[in-house]
C-alpha positions in Angstrom: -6.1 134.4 -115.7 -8.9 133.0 -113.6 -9.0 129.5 -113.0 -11.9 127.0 -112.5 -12.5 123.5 -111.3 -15.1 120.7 -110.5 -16.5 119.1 -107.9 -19.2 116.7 -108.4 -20.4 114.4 -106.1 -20.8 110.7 -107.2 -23.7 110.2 -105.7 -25.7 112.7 -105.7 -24.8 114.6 -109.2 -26.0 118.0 -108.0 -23.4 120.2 -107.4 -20.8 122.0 -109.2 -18.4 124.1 -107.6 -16.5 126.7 -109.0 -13.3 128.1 -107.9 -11.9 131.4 -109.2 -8.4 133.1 -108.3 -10.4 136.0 -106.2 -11.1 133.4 -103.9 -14.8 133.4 -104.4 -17.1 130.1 -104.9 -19.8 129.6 -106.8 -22.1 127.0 -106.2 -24.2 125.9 -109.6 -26.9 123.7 -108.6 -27.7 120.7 -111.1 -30.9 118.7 -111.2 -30.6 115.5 -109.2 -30.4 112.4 -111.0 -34.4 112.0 -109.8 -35.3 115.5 -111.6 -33.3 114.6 -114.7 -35.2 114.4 -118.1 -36.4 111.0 -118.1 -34.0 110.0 -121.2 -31.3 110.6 -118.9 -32.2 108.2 -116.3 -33.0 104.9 -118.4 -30.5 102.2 -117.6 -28.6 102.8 -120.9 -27.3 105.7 -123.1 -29.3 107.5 -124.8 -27.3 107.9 -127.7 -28.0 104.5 -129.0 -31.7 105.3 -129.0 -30.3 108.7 -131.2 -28.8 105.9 -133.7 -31.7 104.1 -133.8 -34.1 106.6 -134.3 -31.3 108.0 -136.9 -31.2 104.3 -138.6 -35.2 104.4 -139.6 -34.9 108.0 -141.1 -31.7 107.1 -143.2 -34.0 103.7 -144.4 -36.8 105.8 -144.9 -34.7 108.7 -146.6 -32.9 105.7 -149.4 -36.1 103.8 -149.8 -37.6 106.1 -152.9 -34.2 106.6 -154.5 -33.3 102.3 -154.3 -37.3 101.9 -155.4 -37.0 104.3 -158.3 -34.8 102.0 -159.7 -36.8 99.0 -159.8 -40.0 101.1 -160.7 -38.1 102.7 -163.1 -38.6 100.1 -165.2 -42.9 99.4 -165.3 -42.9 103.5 -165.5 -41.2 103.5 -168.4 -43.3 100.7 -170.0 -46.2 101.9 -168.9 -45.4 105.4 -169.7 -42.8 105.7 -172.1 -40.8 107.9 -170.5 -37.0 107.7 -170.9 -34.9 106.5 -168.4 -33.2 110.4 -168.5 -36.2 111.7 -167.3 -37.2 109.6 -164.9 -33.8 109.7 -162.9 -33.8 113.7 -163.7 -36.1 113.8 -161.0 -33.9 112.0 -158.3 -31.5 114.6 -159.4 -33.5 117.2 -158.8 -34.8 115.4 -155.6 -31.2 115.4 -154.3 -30.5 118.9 -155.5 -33.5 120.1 -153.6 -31.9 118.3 -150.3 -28.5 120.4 -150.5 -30.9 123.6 -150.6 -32.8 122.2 -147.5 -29.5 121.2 -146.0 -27.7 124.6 -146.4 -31.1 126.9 -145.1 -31.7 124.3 -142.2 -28.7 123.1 -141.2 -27.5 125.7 -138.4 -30.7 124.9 -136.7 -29.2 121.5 -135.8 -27.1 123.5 -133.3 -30.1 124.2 -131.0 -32.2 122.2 -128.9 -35.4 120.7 -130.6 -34.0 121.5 -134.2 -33.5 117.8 -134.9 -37.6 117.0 -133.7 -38.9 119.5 -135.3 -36.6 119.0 -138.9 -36.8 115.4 -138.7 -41.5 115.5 -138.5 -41.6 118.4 -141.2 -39.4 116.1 -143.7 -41.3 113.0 -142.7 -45.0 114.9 -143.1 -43.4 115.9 -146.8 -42.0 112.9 -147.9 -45.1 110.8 -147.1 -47.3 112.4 -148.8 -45.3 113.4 -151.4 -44.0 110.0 -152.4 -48.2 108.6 -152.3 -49.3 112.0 -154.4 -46.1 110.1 -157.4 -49.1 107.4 -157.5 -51.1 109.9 -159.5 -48.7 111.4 -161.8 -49.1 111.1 -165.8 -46.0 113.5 -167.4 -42.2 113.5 -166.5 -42.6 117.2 -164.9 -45.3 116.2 -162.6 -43.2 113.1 -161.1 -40.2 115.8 -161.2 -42.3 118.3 -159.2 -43.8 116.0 -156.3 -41.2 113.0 -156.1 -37.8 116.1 -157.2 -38.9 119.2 -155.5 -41.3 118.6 -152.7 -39.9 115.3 -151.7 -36.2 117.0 -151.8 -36.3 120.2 -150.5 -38.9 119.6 -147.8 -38.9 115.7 -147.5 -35.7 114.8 -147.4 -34.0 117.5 -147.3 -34.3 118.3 -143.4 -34.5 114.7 -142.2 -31.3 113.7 -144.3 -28.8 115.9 -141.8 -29.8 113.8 -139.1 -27.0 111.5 -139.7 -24.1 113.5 -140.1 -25.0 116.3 -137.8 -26.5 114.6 -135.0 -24.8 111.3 -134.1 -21.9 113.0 -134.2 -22.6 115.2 -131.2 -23.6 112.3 -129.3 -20.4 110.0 -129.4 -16.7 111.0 -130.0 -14.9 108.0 -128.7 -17.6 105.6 -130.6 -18.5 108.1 -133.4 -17.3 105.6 -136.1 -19.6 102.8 -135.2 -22.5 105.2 -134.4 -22.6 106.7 -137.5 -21.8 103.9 -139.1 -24.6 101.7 -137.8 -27.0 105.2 -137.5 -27.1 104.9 -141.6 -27.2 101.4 -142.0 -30.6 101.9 -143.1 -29.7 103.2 -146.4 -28.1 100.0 -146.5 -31.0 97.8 -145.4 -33.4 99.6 -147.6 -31.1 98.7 -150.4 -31.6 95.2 -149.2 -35.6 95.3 -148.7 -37.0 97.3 -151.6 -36.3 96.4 -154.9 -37.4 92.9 -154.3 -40.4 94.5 -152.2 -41.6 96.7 -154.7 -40.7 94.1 -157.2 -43.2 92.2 -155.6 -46.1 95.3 -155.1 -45.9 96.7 -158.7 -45.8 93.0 -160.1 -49.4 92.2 -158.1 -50.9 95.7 -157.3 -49.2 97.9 -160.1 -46.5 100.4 -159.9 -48.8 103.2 -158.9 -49.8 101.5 -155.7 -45.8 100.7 -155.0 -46.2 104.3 -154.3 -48.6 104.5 -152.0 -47.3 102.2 -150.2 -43.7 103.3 -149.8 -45.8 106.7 -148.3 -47.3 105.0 -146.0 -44.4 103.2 -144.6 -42.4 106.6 -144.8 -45.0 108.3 -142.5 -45.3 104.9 -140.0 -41.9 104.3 -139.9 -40.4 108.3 -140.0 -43.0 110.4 -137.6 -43.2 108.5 -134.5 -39.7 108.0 -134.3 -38.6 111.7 -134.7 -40.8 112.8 -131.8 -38.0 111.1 -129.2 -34.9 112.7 -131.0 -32.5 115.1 -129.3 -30.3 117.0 -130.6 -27.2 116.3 -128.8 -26.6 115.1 -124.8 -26.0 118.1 -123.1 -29.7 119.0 -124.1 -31.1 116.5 -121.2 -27.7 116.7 -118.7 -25.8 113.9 -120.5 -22.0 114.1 -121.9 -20.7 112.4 -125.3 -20.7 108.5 -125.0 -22.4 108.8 -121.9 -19.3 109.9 -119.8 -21.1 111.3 -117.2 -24.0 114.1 -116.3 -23.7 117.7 -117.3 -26.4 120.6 -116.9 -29.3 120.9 -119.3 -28.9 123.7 -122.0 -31.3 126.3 -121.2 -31.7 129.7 -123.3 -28.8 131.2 -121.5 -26.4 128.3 -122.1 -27.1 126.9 -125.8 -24.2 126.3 -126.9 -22.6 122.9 -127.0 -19.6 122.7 -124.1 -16.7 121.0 -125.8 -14.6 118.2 -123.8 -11.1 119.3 -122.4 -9.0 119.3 -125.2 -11.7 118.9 -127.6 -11.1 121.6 -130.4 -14.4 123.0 -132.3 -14.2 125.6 -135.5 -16.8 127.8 -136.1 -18.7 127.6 -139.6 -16.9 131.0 -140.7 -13.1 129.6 -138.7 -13.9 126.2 -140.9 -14.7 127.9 -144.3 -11.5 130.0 -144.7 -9.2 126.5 -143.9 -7.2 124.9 -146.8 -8.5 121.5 -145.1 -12.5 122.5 -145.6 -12.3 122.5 -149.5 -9.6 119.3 -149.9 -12.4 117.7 -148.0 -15.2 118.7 -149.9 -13.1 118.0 -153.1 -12.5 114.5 -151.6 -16.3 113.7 -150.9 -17.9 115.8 -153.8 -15.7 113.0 -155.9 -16.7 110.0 -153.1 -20.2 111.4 -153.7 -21.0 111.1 -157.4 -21.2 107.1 -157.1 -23.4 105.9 -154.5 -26.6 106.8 -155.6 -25.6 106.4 -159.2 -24.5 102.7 -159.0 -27.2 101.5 -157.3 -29.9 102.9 -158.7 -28.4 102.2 -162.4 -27.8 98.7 -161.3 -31.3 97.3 -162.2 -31.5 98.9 -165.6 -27.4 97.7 -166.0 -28.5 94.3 -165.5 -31.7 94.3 -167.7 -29.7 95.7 -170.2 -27.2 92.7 -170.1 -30.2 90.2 -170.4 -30.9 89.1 -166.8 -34.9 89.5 -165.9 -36.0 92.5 -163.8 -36.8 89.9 -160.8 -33.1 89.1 -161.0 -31.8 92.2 -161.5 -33.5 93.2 -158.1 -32.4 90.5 -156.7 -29.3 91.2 -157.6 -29.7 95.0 -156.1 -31.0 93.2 -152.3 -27.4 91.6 -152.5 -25.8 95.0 -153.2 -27.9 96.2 -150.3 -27.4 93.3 -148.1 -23.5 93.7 -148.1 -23.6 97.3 -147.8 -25.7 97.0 -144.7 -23.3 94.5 -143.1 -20.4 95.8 -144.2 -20.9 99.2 -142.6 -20.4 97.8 -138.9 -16.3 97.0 -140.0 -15.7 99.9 -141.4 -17.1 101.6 -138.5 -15.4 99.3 -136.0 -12.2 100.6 -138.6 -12.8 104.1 -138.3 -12.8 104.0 -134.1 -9.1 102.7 -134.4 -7.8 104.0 -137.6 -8.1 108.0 -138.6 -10.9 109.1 -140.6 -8.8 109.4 -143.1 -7.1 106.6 -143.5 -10.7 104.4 -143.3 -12.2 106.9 -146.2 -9.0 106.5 -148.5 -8.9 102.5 -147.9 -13.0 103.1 -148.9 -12.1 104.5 -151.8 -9.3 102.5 -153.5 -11.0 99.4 -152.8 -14.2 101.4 -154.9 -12.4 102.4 -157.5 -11.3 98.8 -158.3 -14.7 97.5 -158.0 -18.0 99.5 -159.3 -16.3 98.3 -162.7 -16.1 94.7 -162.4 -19.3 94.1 -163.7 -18.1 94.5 -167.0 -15.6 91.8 -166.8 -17.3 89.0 -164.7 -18.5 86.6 -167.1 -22.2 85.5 -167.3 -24.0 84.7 -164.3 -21.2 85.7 -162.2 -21.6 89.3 -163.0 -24.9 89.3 -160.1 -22.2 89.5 -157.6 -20.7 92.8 -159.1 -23.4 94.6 -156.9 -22.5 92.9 -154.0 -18.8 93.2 -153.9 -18.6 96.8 -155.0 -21.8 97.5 -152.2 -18.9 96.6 -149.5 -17.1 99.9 -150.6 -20.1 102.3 -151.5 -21.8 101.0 -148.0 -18.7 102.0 -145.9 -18.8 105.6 -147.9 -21.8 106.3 -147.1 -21.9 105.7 -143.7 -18.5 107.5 -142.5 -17.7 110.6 -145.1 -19.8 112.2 -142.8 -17.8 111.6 -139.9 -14.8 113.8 -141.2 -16.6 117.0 -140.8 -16.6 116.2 -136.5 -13.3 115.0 -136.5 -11.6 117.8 -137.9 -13.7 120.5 -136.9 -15.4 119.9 -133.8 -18.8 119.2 -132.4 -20.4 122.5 -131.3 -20.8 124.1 -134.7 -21.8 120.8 -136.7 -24.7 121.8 -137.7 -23.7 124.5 -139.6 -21.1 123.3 -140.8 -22.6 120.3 -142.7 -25.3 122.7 -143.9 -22.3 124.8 -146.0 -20.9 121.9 -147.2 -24.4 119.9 -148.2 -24.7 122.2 -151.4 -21.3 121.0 -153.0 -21.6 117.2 -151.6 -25.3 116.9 -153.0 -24.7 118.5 -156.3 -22.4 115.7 -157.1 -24.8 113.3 -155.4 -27.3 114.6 -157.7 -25.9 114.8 -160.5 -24.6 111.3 -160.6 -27.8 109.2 -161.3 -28.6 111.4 -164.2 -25.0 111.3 -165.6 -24.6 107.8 -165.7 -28.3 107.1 -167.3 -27.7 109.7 -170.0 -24.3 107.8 -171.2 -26.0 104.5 -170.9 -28.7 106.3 -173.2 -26.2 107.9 -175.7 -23.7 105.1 -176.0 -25.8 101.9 -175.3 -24.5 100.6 -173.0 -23.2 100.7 -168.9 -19.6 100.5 -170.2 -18.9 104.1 -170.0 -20.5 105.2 -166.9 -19.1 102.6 -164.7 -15.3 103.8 -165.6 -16.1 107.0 -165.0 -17.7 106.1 -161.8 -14.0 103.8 -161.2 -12.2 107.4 -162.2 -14.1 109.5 -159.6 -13.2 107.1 -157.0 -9.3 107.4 -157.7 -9.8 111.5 -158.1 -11.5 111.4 -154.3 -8.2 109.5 -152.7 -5.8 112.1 -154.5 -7.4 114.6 -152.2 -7.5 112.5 -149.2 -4.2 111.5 -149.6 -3.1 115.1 -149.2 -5.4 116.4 -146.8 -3.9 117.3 -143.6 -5.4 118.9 -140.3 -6.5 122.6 -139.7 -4.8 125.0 -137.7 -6.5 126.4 -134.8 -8.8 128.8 -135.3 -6.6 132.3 -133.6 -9.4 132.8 -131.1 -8.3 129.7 -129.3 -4.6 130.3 -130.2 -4.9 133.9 -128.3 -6.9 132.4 -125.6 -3.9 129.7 -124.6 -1.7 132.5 -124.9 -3.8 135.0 -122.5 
């Protein structure tokens, strides 16, 4: 079997050299540190600029979902629609993300995928979500904000997270992703108080128009800097150290020594694939539904709409902070162990509001945000950690469909039992129920075997 080693000199970073058992040498000339793409020779990683770039898509991706719940509640004044139909659409805007998510997710595996993915979503969801300003019946908000804001807004732009800060980090992966999604978290804290604020003074049609705007400002710019993963501009995982550039005749990602990566086909026919997905199609039906019930749960109680938004910018504000511990958790602990910890600690509290008394029920949000925070910034992680990085992609694109349908169906689940029975009482234990079903399955999961190809390969 032929053998291979490297030299590379410390200095210079130029040369790889190549030994193989006929004797023979190759000499594989890599770009000096001078020639390098120019993200490869700023003073730090690039991978924390990935995360931050990452960070302002996931705030811009959460904004409309934790805004349709406060201007939820002027659209139904003003229109008389039900609160069904108005959070039908967010279903059908999630739904349309899975169907983005499984077509575009293998292109996540090639250079440039991420740029291009991450402007197309931003140039639909802009415009999309200032084009909900004009709407006058449920099917056109379900239309604009549910299918073009889903499938091409969203959609593309929402794999960022859990198929591209993976690739980047593998020691660190728990605190990137973690603090890469934050943004859901800090739009949770921002815009129900901000669009409180704009539909109170301007109306809730130019809430709209204004949440476009800052989609386009705050999503476009950004995405023209993103890379899909290190070895794109010479750089390794966490910044180990410099690698050649993938070119057309080397595109796929190289994997570490020892660093194990299943193809989407090798990952689909594992037992350990669909207890995951079981595990986080469960972990996935809550946190969108909470939240974006949590206004109308409050309003419903008595509180003011000002308060119950306020109430919703505490929910955000701990999820956002909470995320960096669980992160910081998840580098020391296994995935696994983090997510199942995650999801005790949810099931115990998404129902508390119905038991704190009075005023003291405003914290409810907050103390269940800890868990649903932590959720949704690390399920994503376990699709790297037990299946590799090279393939990520298209992974997270087969398992998006069965993830988002649970994602989707949540907000209009938990709205249409508040409608039937009167009350939040209902949904909120079966959103305490989910979260016990999703640590049965991680409590059983276990690691896959290696796929044979690499099992025949050691052998050989």
């Amino acid at each position: 079997m032929t053998r291979a080693f490297a030299q590379v000199d410390p200095h210079i970073f130029n040369r790889l050299t190549f030994a193989h058992a006929d004797g023979a040498c190759l000499i594989t000339e890599v770009p000096e540190r001078s020639e390098a793409p120019w993200q490869a020779r700023l003073p730090f990683f690039y991978g924390y600029a990935i995360v931050a770039i990452v960070f302002l898509q996931s705030f811009v991706n959460a904004a409309p979902l934790w805004s349709t719940g406060v201007l939820s509640v002027p659209m139904h004044d003003d229109l008389g629609w039900s609160r069904s139909s108005i959070f039908a659409a967010i279903t059908v805007r999630t739904l349309g993300m899975a169907v983005g998510g499984l077509l575009l997710g293998r292109y996540l595996d090639v250079a440039g995928g991420a740029r291009i993915m991450a402007l197309v979503g931003g140039v639909f969801a802009s415009v999309g979500l200032c084009l909900v300003a004009a709407v006058q019946e449920p099917w056109q908000f379900m239309l604009i904000f549910g299918v073009l804001g889903g499938l091409l807004g969203a959609g593309p732009s929402s794999l960022l997270q859990g198929a591209v800060v993976p690739k980047w980090f593998i020691r660190r992966r728990g605190r990137a992703v973690a603090t890469a999604t934050m943004g859901t978290g800090l739009a949770a804290f921002i815009m129900p108080v901000t669009m409180d604020l704009i539909s109170d003074s301007l109306g809730w049609r130019s809430a709209w128009v204004a949440l476009g705007v800052t989609t386009a400002v705050l999503s476009l710019v950004p995405a023209l800097f993103l890379k899909t993963q290190p070895e794109d501009i010479g750089l390794r995982p966490d910044g180990d150290s410099l690698a050649p550039p993938v070119t057309a005749q080397t595109p796929a990602l190289a994997p570490r020594p020892g660093e194990v990566s299943f193809t989407a086909g090798e990952a689909w026919r594992t037992r350990t694939l669909w207890l995951l997905i079981a595990a986080v199609v469960f972990g996935s039906f809550s946190p969108t539904a909470y939240p974006v019930n949590l206004v109308q749960a409050y309003v419903d109680m008595g509180f003011s709409t000002s308060t119950a938004a306020a109430a919703f910018s505490g929910y955000g504000l701990v999820s956002f902070l909470g995320r960096y511990f669980w992160g910081y958790l998840a580098d020391r602990l296994h995935i696994r162990q983090t997510l199942l910890v995650i999801a005790s600690y949810s099931g115990v509290t998404v129902a508390l509001i119905l038991v704190l008394p009075g005023d003291v029920a405003l914290l409810a949000g907050g103390i269940a945000g800890l868990g649903l925070g932590g959720w949704v910034g690390l399920n994503q992680v376990v699709w790297a950690d037990y299946f590799g990085r090279a393939h990520l992609g298209a992974i997270s694109g087969i398992t998006r469909p069965f993830i988002t349908l649970s994602s989707a169906i949540g907000p209009l689940a938990i709205a249409a039992l508040a409608d039937a029975t009167g009350s939040y009482s209902v949904s909120m234990l079966v959103m305490a129920a989910t979260w016990f079903f999703c640590a049965f399955f991680l409590w059983i999961v276990r690691p896959a075997k290696k796929p044979a190809r690499l099992v025949d390969a050691a052998q050989s």
